[in-house]
C-alpha positions as CSV (number, residue, x, y, z in Angstrom):
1,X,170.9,69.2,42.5
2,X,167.3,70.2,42.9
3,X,164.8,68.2,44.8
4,X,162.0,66.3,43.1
5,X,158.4,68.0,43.6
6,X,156.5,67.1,46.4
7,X,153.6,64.7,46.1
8,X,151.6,67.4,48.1
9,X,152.1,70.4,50.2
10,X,149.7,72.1,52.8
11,X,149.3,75.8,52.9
12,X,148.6,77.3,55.8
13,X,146.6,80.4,56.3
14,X,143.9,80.5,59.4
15,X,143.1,84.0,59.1
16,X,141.9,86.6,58.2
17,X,139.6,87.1,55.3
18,X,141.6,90.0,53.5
19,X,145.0,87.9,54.4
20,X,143.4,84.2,53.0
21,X,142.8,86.3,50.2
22,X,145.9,87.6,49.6
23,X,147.7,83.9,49.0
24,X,145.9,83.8,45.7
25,X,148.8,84.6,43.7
26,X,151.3,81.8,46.2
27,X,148.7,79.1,45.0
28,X,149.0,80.3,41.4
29,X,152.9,80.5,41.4
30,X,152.6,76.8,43.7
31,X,151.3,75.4,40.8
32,X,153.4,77.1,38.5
33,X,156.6,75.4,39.9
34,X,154.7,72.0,40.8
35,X,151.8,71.4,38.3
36,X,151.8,67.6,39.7
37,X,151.6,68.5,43.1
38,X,148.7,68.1,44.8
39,X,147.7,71.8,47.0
40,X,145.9,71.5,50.1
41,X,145.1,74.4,51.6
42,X,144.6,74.4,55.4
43,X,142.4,77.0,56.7
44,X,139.3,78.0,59.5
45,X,136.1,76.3,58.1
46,X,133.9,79.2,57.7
47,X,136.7,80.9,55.4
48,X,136.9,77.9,53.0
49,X,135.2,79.6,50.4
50,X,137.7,82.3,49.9
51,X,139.6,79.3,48.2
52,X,137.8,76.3,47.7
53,X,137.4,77.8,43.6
54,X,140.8,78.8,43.1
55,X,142.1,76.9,40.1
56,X,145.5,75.7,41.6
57,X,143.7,74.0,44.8
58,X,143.0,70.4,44.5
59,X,141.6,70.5,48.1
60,X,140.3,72.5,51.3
61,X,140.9,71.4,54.5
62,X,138.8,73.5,57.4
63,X,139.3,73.8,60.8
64,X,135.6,73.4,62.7
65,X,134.8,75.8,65.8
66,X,135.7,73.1,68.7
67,X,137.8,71.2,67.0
68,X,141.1,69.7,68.6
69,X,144.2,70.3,67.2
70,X,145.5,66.7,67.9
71,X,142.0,65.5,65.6
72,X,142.9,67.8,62.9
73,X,146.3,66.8,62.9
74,X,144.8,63.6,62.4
75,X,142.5,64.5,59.1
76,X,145.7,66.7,57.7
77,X,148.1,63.9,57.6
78,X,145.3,61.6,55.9
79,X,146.4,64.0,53.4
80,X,149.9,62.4,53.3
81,X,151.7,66.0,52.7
82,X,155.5,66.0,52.2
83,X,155.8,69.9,52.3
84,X,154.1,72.6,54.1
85,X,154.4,76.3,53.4
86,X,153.0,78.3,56.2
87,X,151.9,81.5,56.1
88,X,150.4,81.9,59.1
89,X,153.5,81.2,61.6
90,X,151.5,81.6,65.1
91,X,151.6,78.7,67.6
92,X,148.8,76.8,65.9
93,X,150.5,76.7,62.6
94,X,154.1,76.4,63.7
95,X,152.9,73.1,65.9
96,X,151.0,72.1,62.3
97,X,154.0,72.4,60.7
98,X,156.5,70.6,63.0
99,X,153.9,67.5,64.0
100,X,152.0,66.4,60.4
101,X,155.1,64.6,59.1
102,X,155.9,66.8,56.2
103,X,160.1,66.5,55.0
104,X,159.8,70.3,53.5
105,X,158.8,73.3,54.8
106,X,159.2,76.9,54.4
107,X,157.5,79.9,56.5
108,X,156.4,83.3,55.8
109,X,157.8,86.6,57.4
110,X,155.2,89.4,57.6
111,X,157.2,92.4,59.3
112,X,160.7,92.1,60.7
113,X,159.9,91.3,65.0
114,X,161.6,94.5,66.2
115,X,159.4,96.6,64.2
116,X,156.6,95.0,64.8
117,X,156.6,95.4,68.5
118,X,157.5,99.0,68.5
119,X,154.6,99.7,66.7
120,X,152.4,97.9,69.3
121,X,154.2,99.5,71.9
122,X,153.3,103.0,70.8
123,X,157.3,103.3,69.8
124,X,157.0,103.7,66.0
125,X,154.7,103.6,63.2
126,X,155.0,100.8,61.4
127,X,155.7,101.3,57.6
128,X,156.1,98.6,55.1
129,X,158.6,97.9,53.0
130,X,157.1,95.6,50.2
131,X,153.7,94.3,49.9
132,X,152.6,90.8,52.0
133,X,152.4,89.0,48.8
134,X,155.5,89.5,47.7
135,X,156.8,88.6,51.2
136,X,153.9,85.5,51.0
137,X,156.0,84.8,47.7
138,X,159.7,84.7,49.0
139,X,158.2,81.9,51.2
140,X,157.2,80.1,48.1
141,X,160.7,80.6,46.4
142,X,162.3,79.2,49.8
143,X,160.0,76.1,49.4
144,X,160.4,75.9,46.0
145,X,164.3,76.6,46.0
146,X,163.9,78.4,43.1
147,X,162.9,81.5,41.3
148,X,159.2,81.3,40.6
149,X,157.4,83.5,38.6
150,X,154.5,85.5,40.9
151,X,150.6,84.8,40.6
152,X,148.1,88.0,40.7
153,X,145.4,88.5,43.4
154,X,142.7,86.7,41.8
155,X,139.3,85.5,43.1
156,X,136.9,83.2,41.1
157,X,133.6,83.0,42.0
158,X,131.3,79.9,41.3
159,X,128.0,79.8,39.5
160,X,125.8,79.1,42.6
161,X,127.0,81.7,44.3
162,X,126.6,84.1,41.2
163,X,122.8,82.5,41.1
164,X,122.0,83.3,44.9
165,X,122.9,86.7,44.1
166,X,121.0,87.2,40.6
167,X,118.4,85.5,43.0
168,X,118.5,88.3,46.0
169,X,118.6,91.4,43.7
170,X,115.9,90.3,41.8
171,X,113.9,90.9,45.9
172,X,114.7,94.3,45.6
173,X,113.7,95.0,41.8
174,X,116.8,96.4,40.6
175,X,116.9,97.7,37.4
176,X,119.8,95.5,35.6
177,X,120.7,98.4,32.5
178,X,121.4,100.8,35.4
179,X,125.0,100.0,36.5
180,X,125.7,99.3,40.5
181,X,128.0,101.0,42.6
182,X,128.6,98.5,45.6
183,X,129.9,100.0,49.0
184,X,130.9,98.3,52.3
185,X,131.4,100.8,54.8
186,X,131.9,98.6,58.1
187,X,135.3,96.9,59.5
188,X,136.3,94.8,62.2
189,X,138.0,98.1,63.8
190,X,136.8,101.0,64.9
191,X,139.3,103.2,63.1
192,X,139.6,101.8,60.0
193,X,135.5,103.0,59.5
194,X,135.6,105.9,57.1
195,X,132.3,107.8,59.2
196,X,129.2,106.8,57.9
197,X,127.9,110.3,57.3
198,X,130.8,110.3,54.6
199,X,130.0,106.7,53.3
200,X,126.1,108.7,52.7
201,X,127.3,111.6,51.0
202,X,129.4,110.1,48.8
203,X,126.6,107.2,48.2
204,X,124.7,110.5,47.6
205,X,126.6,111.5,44.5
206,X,126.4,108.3,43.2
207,X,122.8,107.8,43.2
208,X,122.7,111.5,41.7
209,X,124.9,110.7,39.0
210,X,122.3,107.6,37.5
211,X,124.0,105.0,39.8
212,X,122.3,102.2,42.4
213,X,124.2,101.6,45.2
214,X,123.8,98.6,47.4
215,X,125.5,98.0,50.9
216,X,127.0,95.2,52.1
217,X,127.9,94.3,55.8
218,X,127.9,91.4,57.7
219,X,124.7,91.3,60.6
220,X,126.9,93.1,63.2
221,X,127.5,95.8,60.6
222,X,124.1,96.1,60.1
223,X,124.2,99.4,62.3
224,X,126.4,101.2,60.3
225,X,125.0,99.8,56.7
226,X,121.4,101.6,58.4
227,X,122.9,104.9,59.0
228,X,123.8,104.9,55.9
229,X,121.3,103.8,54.0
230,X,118.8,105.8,55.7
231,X,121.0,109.2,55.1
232,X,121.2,108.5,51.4
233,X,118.7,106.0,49.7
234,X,120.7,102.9,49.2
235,X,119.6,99.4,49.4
236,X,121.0,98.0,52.6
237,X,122.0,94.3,51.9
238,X,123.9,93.7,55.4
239,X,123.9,90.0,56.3
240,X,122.0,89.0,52.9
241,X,124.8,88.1,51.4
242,X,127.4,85.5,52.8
243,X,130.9,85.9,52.8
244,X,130.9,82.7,50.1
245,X,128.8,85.0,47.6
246,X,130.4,87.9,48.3
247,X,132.5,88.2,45.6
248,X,129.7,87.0,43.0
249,X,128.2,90.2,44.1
250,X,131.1,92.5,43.9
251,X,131.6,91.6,40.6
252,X,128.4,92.9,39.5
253,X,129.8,96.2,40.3
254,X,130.6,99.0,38.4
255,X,132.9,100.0,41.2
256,X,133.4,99.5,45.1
257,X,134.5,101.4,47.6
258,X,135.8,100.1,51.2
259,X,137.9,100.6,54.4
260,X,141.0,98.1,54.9
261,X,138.9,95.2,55.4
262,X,138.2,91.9,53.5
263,X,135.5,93.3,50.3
264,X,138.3,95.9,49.6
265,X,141.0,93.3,49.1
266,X,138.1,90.9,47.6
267,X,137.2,94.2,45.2
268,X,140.7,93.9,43.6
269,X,141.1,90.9,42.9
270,X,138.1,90.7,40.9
271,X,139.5,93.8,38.9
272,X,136.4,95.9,40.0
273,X,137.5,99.3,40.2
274,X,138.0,100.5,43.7
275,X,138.4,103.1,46.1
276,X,140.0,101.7,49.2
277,X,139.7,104.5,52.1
278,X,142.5,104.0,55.0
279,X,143.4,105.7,58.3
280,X,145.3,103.7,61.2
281,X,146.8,101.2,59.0
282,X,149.8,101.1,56.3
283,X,148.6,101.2,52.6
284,X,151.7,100.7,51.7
285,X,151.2,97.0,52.3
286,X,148.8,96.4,49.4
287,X,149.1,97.3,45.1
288,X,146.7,100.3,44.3
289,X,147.7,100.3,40.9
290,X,144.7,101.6,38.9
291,X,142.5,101.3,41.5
292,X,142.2,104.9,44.3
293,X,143.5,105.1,47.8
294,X,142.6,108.0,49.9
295,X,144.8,108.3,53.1
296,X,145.6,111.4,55.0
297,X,149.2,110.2,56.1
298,X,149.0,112.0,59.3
299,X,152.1,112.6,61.6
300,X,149.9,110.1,64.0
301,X,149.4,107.6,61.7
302,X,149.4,104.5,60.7
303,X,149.2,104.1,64.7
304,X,148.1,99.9,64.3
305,X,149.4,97.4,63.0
306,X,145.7,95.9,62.6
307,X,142.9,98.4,63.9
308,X,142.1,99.9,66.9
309,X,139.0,100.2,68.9
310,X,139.7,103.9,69.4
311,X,141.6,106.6,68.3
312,X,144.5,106.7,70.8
313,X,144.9,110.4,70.1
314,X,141.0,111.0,70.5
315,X,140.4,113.4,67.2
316,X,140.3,110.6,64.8
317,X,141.3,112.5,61.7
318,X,143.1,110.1,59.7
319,X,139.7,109.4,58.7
320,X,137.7,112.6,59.5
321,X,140.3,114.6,57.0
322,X,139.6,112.2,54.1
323,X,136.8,114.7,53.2
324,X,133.6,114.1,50.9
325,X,135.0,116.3,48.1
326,X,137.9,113.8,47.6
327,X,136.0,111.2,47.6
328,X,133.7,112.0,45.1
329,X,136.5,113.3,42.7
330,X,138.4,110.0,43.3
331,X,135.2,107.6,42.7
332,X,134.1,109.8,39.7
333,X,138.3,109.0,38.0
334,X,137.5,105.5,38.3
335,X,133.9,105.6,36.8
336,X,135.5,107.5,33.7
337,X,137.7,104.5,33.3
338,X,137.9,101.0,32.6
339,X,134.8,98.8,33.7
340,X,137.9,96.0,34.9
341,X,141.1,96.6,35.6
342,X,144.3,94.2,35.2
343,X,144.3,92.9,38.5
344,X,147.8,93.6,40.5
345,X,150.4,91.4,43.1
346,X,148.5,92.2,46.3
């Protein structure tokens, strides 16, 4: 016999903004099996945006900078959960799970352990065998205790945010009937940064081919959104626009193109046509369907399971082979199709 639904269930996720955003389609399939059930989704405070405007959340719960664990405890069993699906699993989350009094809980798997630490070890490359959301949606069938049909990646941006935006471009006197090519060329790691002389020639064709193209970056990518805007004429908007309007300014785009980082996974889930550019890590982790992936698949890589600071062979060619010519032909494939595209598991 199957279990009533829970009153409510906290979903984990602290981090990071490319895997908050990949739960979309667990809160849509959440709600799916349990429309009564309240969602609460438990996350750091300055990534509560990524969520707080998804349809199946009924409430966002952040985590403050300083914050003890025994006071948010506190505030997440004010909530009065009875299930907890955790798709973090790391100590904070695991203690979460075990201490806020919730009868039900299930927990995500991301890579089996053995294959995981051979990768960090320098053993073995790490290659995926399905895509994190589908592995983020077993959890949910394990909670559930049923088959559950899956949600897409899916963002939804808010009018405010889509105002602050209309707001900034109008600072830069864009003209709105020539279409936007948006581009964010920096990353957390060193070597998932397609170089920025490549990110300028290829903003370059763009701009040849009638296109604006604007740059985003957060203020410590500011460096690498100046080379390139200074190589090829775009507008640099690197820490103008916050990662809660981030998405109301990617969908303004024609199309986007990104290294594995947050504003790629962002890009797709909006449906904007994108070129995702990837070197030390696994594409194989993510759904590409009609968007364009350009990876070298080098005997050296993927060499991370996240990013490096360096190339640990020293040439760096995963990303110095993925060559302007490629590029170009890639980005020009998706400008000859759809404006949107159906948007895809994860």
């Amino acid at each position: 016999m199957s279990l009533p639904p829970p009153t409510c269930v906290l979903v984990l996720r602290f981090s990071a903004v490319g895997d908050v955003l990949l739960t979309a389609g667990v809160l849509t399939a959440l709600k799916r099996a349990w429309p009564n059930t309240r969602i609460v989704y438990v996350t750091k405070l300055g990534l509560v945006p990524l969520v707080a405007d998804h349809p199946a959340v009924d409430a966002v719960v952040g985590l403050a900078p300083g914050e003890s664990l025994g006071a948010f405890r506190a505030r997440l069993k004010h909530q009065a959960p009875d299930a907890v699906l955790d798709l973090h699993d790391k100590l904070r989350s695991q203690w979460l799970r075990l201490t806020v009094g919730a009868a039900r809980k299930a927990v995500w798997h991301k890579r089996p352990f053995w294959a995981g630490l051979c990768a960090r070890l320098g053993l073995s490359r790490y290659r995926a065998t399905s895509l994190i959301a589908e592995r983020y949606h077993d959890a949910v069938e394990q909670l559930v205790g049923a088959k559950v049909e899956p949600g897409p990646l899916s963002y939804h941006p808010n009018e405010a945010s889509r105002g602050r935006v209309a707001a900034l471009l109008a600072e830069f006197k864009l003209d709105s009937s020539t279409p936007v090519i948006g581009m964010a060329p920096g990353s957390m790691w060193e070597t998932k940064r397609w170089p920025p002389e490549h990110f300028a020639a290829l903003a370059r064709f763009a701009r040849a081919q009638g296109y604006q193209v604007l740059l985003s970056g957060s203020q410590p990518e500011a460096v690498v959104t100046r080379a390139v805007a200074e190589a090829s004429g775009a507008i640099d908007l690197a820490g103008r626009v916050s990662l809660a309007d981030l998405g109301a300014f990617i969908e303004r785009c024609r199309a986007f193109v990104a290294n594995d980082s947050g504003p790629m996974h962002l890009a797709r889930a909006l449906g904007v046509p994108t070129l995702a550019l990837f070197g030390s890590t696994d594409p194989g982790q993510f759904d590409f369907k009609g968007h364009a992936l350009l990876y070298a698949n080098l005997e050296c890589s993927p060499c991370s399971l996240y990013g490096r600071r360096t190339c640990p062979k020293g040439h760096f060619r995963c990303m110095r082979e993925l060559d302007d010519g490629r590029a170009q032909q890639a980005l020009q494939r998706l400008l000859e199709g759809p404006a949107r595209l159906p948007l895809v598991r994860g």
